[in-house]
C-alpha positions as CSV (number, residue, x, y, z in Angstrom):
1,X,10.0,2.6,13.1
2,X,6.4,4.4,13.3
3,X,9.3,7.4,15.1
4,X,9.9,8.2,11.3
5,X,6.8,10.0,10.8
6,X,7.3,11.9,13.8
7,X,7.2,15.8,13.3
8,X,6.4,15.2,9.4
9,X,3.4,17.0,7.6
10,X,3.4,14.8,4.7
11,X,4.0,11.2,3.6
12,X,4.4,9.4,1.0
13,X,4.4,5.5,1.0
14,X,5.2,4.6,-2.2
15,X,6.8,0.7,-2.1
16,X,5.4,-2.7,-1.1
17,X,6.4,-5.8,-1.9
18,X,4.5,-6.8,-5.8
19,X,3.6,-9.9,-6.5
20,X,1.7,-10.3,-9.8
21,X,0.1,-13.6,-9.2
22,X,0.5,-15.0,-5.5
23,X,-1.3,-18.3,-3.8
24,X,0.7,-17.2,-0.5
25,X,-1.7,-15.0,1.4
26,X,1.8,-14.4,4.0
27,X,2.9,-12.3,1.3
28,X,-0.3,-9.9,0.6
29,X,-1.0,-9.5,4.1
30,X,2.8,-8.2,4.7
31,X,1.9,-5.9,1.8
32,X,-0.9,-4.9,3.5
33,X,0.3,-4.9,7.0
34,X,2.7,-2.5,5.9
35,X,0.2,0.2,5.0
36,X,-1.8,-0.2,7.9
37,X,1.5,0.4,10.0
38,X,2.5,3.7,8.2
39,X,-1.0,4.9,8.3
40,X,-1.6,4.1,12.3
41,X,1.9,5.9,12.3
42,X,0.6,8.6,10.5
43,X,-2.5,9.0,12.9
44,X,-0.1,8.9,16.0
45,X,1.4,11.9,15.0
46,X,-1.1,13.8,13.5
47,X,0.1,13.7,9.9
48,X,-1.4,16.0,7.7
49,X,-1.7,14.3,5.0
50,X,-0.9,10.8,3.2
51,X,-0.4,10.2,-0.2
52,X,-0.5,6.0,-1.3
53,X,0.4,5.1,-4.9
54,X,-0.6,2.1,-6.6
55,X,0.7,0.0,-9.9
56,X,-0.5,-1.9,-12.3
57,X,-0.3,-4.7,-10.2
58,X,-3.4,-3.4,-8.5
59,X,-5.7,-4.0,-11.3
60,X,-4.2,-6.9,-12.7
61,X,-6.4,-10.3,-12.8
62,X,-5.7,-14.0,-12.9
63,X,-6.0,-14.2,-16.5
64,X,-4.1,-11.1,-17.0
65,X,-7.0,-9.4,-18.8
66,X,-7.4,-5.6,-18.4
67,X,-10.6,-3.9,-19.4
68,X,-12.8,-0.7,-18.0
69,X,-14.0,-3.5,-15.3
70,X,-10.0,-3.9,-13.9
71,X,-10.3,-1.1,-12.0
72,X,-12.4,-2.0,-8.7
């Protein structure tokens, strides 16, 4: 899988799994997993440069409030 990077300049990694609320840590740390994979990929074969987006998800809290604080 890490092959696909092979011979690119650029990257973009632009899904992971979203879960807005989630008690199952298996779940985030596939999320996470998965961007540390692409981006040891990347390293491997000397990608220029990466480019990760985000969603609201990332800012979202338990309650579900969103203020100037929401974004860590």
């Amino acid at each position: 899988m890490e092959e696909s990077v092979k011979g690119c300049d650029y990257v973009l990694h632009v899904a992971s799994p979203v879960f807005a609320i989630s008690d199952n840590n298996k779940e985030i740390e596939m999320a996470v997993n998965g961007t540390k994979f692409t981006l040891n990929a990347c390293l491997k074969f000397n990608v220029k440069k990466v480019v990760i987006t985000s969603s609201i998800s990332a800012m979202i809290h338990d309650d579900f409030e969103q203020d100037e604080n929401s974004w860590f």
